[in-house]
N, C-alpha and C positions, 0 to 999 in steps of 0.2 A: 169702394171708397169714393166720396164727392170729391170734386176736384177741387183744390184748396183755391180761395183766391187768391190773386197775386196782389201783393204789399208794394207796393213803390219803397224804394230803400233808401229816399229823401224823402217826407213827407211835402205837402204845398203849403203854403202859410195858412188856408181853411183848415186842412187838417190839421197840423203843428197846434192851431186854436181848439181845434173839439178836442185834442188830448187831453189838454191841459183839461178839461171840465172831471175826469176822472181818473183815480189810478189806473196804470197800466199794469196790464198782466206780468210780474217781473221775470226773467229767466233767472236761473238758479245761478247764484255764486260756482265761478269756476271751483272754487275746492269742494266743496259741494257735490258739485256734477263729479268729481274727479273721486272721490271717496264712497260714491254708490256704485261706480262700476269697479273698484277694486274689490268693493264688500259682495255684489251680488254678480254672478256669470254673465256672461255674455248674454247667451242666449236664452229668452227666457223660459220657463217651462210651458208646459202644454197646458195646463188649466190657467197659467198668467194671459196664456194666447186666444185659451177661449175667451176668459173676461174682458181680453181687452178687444175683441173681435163683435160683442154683444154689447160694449160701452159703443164704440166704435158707430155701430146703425143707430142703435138709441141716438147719438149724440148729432147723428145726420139730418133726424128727425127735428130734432130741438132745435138744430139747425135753419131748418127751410122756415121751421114759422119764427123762429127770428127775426130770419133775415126777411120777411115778410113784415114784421111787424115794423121795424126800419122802413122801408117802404112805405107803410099806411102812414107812419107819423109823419113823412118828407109832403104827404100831400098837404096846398094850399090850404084848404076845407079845413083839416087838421090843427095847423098849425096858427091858424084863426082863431081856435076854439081852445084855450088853453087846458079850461075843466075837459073838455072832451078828451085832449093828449094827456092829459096825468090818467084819468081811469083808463084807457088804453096802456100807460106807461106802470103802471098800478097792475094789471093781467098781463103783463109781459116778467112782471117782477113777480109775483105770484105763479107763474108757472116757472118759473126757474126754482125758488124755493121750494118749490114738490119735488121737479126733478133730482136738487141737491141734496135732500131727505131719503132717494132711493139708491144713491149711489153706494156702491161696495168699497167699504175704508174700511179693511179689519185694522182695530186697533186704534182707531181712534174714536173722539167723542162724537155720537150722532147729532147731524148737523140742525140745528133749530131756528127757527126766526128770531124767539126770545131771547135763547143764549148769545146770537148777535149782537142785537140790539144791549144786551147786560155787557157786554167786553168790549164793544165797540163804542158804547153811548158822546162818548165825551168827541167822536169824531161826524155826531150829526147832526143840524143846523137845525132840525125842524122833526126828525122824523122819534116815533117814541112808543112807548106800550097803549095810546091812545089811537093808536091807530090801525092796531092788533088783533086779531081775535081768531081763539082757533089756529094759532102757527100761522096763519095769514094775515095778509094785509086788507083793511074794509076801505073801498071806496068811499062807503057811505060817511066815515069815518074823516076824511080827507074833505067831502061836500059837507059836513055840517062845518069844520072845524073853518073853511079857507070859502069856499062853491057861493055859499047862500050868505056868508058874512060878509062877500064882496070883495074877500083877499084877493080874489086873481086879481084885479084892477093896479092893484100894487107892481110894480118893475119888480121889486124882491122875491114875491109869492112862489111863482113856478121856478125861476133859476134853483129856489134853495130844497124846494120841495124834488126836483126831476133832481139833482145833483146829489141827494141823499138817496135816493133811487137806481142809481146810479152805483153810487159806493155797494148798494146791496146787491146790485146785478154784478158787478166786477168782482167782489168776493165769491160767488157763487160758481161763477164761471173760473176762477183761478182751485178752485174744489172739484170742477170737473175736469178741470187738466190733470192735477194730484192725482186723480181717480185711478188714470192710465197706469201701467208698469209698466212701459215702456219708454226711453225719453226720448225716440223718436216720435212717438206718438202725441208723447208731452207737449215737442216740440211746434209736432204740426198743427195741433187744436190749439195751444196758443198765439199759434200765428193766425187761426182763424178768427179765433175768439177776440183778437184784438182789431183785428177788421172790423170786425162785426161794432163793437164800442164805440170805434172813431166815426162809424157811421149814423151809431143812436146818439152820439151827444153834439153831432155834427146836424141831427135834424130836432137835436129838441133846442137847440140854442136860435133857431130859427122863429119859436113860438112866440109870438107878443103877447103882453096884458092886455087883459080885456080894455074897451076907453071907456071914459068916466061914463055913467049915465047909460051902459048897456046889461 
């Protein structure tokens, strides 16, 4: 197992800011937590250990280029470029909705972009079945609609567009926590996972509009 990062247990006023740009990973209501270990054993069985041992490396994997992908966007180049950070932020959100399409949920509804987008509509500023195609997201879709009509120039364009981006990466990642049977395991990938957030909305909040006449 990778070594979790460690969380500050105050946030800094930076970070306390890029939270706010997206939901947090929530922890489960005490009575909650307290009525799944009454109903299921302690310990869990040997095939809950293999799945979650095989979630576990996958999820190490999704991991590093993640946490890579934060990285690329924190660079100056980047964050210059607003069209260049949405289609990067665009393939960082597209390969999570692959990974969230493979995970093992017996019992519940397989996870879709569309069906998202259909339950979730009314909590997105900008993003829509226009933007769709194939259970993904089209770049190309995003450049005719905002790229080549000049929206990035706008202050609005990118905050509303990375922020609905946003909402789709934080739901995807609170599905691969659920994944886990275990809630220590729960535990620890949402503390990862929540690292990992405050650090992409902490580097797209950084991205400027294009200036006029570029």
């Amino acid at each position: 197992m990778e070594e979790t990062p460690s969380v500050a247990s105050r946030p800094s006023a930076s970070q306390t800011s890029a939270m706010e740009q997206v939901p947090r990973i929530p922890s489960e209501a005490p009575s909650v937590v307290l009525q799944a270990h009454m109903a299921l054993p302690e310990t869990p069985t040997s095939a809950e250990e293999e799945e979650d041992t095989a979630l576990e490396y996958e999820s190490m994997v999704l991991l590093s280029h993640l946490e890579q992908s934060a990285i690329r966007l924190s660079d100056p180049m980047m964050q210059a470029s607003p069209a260049l950070a949405l289609e990067y932020l665009v393939n960082v959100t597209n390969r999570l909705v692959e990974f969230t399409e493979r995970l093992p949920m017996p019992g519940r509804q397989k996870f879709s972009l569309e069906a998202l987008i259909v339950r979730d509509r009314q909590n997105y500023e900008r993003l829509g079945f226009d933007y769709i195609h194939n259970g993904r997201l089209v770049f190309a879709a995003f450049e005719k609609l905002h790229v080549s009509q000049g929206g990035m120039r706008h202050s609005s364009t990118f905050p509303q567009l990375s922020k609905d981006l946003l909402r789709v990466t934080n739901i995807c990642l609170n599905l691969c926590v659920k994944a886990f049977h275990t809630p220590t395991h729960r535990q620890q990938w949402r503390t990862v996972y929540s690292g990992f957030l405050v650090n992409l909305a902490r580097s797209l909040q950084k991205i400027a509009p294009l200036p006029p006449g570029s």
